[in-house]
C-alpha positions in Angstrom: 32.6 -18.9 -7.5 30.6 -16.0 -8.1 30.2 -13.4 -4.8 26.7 -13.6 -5.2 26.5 -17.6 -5.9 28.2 -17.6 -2.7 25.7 -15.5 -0.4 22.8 -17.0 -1.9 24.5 -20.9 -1.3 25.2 -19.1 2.6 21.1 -18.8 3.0 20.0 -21.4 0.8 22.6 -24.2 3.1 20.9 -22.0 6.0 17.4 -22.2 5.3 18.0 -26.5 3.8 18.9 -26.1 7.6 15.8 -24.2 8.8 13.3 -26.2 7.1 13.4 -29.1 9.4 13.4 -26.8 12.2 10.3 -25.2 12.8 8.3 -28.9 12.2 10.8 -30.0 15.2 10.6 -27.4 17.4 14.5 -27.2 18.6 15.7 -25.5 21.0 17.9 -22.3 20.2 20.9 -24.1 21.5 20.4 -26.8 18.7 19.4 -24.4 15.9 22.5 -22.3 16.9 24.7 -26.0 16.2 22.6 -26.9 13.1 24.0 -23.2 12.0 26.9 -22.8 12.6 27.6 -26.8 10.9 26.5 -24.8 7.4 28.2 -21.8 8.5 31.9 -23.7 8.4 31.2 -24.8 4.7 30.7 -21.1 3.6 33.4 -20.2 5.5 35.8 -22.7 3.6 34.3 -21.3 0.7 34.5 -18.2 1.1 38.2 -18.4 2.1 39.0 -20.4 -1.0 37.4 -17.7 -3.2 40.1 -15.1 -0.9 37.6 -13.1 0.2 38.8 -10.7 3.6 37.9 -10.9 7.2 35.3 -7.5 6.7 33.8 -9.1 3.4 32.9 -12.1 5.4 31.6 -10.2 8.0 29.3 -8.4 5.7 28.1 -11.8 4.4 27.3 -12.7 7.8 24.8 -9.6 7.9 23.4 -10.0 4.2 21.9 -13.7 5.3 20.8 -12.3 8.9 18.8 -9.5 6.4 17.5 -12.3 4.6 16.9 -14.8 6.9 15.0 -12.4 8.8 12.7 -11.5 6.0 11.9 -15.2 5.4 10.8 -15.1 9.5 13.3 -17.2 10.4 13.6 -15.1 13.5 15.9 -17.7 15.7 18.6 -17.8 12.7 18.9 -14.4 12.1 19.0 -13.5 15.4 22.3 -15.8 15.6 23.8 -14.3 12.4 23.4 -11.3 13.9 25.2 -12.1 17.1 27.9 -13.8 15.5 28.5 -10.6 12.8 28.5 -8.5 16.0 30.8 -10.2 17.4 33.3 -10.2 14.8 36.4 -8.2 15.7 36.3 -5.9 12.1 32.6 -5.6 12.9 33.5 -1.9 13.3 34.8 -1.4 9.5 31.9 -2.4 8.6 29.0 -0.2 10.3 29.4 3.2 11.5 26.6 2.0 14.6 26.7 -1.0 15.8 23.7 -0.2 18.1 21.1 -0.6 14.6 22.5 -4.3 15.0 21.5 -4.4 18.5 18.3 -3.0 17.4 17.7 -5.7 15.1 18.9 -8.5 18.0 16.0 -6.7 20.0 13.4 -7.4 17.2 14.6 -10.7 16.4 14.2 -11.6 19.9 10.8 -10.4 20.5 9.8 -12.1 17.1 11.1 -15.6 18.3 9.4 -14.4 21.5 12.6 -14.3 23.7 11.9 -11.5 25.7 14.9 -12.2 27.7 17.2 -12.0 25.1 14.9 -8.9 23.7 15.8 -7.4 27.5 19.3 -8.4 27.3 19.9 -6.7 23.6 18.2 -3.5 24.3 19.9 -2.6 27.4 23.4 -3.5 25.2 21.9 -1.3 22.7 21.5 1.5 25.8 25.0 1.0 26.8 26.1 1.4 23.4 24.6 5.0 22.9 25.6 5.7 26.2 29.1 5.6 25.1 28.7 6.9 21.7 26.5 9.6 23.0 27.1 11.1 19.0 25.4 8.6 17.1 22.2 8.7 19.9 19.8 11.1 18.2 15.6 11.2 17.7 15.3 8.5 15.8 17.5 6.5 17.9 16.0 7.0 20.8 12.6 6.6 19.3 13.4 3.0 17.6 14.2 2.1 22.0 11.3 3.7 23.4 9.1 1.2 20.9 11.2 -1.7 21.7 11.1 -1.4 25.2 7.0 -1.2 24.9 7.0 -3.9 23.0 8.8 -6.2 26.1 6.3 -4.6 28.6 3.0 -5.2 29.1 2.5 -1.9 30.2 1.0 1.0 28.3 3.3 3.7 27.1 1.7 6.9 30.2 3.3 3.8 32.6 6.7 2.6 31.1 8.0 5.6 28.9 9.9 8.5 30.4 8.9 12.0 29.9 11.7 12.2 27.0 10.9 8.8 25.6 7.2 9.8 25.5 7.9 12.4 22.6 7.7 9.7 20.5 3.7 10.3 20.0 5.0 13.1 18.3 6.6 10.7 15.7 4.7 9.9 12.2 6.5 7.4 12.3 5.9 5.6 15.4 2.5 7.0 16.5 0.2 4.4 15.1 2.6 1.8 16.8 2.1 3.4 20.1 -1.6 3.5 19.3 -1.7 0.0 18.8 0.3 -1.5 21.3 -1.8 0.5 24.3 -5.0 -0.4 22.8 -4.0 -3.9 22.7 -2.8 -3.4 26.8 -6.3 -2.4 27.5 -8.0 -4.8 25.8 -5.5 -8.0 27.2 -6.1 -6.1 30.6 -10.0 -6.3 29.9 -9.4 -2.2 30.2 -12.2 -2.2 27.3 -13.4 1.7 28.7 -9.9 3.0 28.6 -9.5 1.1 25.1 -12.2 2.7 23.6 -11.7 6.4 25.0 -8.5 5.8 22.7 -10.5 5.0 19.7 -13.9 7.3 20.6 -13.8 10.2 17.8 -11.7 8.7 15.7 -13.1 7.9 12.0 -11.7 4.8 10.5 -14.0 4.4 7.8 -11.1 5.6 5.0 -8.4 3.3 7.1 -6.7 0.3 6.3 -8.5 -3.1 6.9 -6.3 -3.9 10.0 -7.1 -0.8 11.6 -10.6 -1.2 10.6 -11.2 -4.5 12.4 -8.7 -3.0 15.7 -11.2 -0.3 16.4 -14.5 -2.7 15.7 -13.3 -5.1 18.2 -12.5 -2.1 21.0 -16.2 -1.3 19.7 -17.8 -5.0 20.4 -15.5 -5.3 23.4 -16.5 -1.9 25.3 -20.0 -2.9 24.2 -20.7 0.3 22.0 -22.4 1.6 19.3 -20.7 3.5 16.4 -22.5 6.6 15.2 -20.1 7.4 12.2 -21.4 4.3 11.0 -24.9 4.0 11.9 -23.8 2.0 14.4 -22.5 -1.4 11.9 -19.2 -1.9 12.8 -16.8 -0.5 10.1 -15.8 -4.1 8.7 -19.3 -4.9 8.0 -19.7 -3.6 4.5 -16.6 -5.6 3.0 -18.0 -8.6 4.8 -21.3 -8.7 3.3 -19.6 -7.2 -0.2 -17.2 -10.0 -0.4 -18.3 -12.9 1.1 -15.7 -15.7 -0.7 -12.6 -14.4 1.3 -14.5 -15.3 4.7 -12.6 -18.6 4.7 -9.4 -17.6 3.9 -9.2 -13.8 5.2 -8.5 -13.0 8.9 -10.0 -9.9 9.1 -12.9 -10.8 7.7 -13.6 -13.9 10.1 -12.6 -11.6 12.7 -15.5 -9.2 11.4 -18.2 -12.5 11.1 -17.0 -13.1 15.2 -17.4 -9.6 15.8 -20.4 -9.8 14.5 -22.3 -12.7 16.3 -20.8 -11.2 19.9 -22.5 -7.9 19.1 -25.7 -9.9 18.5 -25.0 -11.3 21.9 -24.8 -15.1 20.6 -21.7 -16.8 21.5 -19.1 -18.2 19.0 -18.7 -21.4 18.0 -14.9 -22.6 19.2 -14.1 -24.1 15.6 -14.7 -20.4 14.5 -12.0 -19.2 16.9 -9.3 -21.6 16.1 -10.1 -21.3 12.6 -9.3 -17.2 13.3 -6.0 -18.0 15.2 -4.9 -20.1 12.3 -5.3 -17.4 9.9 -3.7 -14.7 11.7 -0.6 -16.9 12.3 -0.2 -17.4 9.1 0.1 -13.8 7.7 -0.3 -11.1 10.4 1.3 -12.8 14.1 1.6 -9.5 15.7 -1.9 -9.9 15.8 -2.5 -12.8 17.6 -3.6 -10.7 21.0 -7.4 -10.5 18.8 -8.0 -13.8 19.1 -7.1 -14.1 22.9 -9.5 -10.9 23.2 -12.0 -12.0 21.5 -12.0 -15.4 23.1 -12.3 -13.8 26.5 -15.5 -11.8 25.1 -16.7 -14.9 23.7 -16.5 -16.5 27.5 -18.5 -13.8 28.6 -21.3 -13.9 26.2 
């Protein structure tokens, strides 16, 4: 059978697998059995076709890639483990910490901060002992991940030398995010907005957009560099058929009637939290924020 016949029948008996899944909610310990009954039949496959140990274990890291980019968080997170813990594992990657960067991210996706804890200190003792392979970028990937499993804001849980990640293009809008959402979780809505205060995002991204209107709303402020609408407001009232289907823009109409003081109708909210599960997740923390400002209205 063809190689790539074979890794595609590896996720496609893997995600037959996951399908029935997420509908019933199993545990990790069932998903992990459900696995690893698809995983034998690849492996007697693979065998037959006499592939070697470090081919298989490269297999085994090809359908974690891909069943992480389908969100299957749970699975990949268990092909992961089970390529790491391969004993040719070594042959295969020059740094094994990138895998236990990608357990740490897994984890948090399937939000399993204990395993997400558990992965990233593995990940520390990893560079520890390879002290070579530990460089910026390295140590800038950990400083995010270990903001990402607190709930602190990076001035409290970063070091001085994990701090110099602000310094990163890479990583500085993630930093910026993930303290503003702090604040705002923390109903910190002054120390949210001092973040945003002098900051244009009138030329920024939709995401963004919507991010600094609701540290707007929530602080109770008015924009000057916008005559004081909130910097969603012209695509809302310039497309008004993606309302339904858009979260940003029903973010922007809830935005909008808590500015007005008038409070939101709870269909409206759980209509929102729908939409950003589908597509955007990461953002959920909104909708809890502006739920809170909703209560208060």
């Amino acid at each position: 059978m063809n190689i790539f016949r074979i890794l595609q029948s590896f996720v496609f008996l893997l995600m037959l697998t996951i399908s029935g899944l997420v509908k019933a909610e199993l545990s990790e310990q069932s998903i992990n059995a459900l696995v690893s009954a698809s995983e034998q039949k690849i492996l007697e496959m693979l065998k037959k076709e006499g592939k070697g140990s470090s081919e298989i274990t490269q297999y085994y890291l090809n359908a974690a890639d891909q069943t992480f980019s389908q969100h299957q968080y749970v699975v990949a997170k268990i092909l992961y483990a089970k390529a790491l813990a391969r004993k040719d594992i070594d042959s295969i990657v020059s740094d094994k910490g990138a895998i236990y960067i990608l357990l740490v991210n897994a984890s948090l996706s399937s939000k399993n901060k204990k395993d997400a804890k558990k992965y990233l200190e593995e990940a520390k003792l990893y560079y520890n002992a390879n002290p070579k392979l530990y460089r910026e970028n390295q140590r800038d990937q950990l400083a995010l991940l270990k903001l990402q499993i607190s709930e602190e804001t990076s001035d409290k849980i970063l070091s001085q030398d994990e701090l110099k990640i602000k310094n990163s293009n890479n990583y500085q809008q993630a930093i910026f995010n993930h303290d503003i959402k702090q604040h705002l979780l923390a109903g910190r809505y002054e120390q949210a907005f001092n973040l945003t205060n002098e900051i244009n995002f009138k030329n920024v991204d939709i995401n963004r957009r919507v991010l600094a209107d609701l540290v707007y709303v929530a602080a109770n402020k008015e924009n000057p560099m916008t005559e004081n609408k909130l910097y969603c407001q012209n695509d809302y009232e310039k497309f008004p058929t993606v309302r339904e289907v858009s979260y940003s823009m029903k973010l922007c109409e809830i935005l909008l009637t808590l500015k007005s003081g008038k409070k939101v109708n709870g269909q409206k909210l759980d209509q929102l939290k729908k939409l950003i599960e589908t597509r955007f997740p990461e953002n959920l923390f909104m909708e809890k924020v502006v739920r809170q400002l909703n209560k208060k209205a």
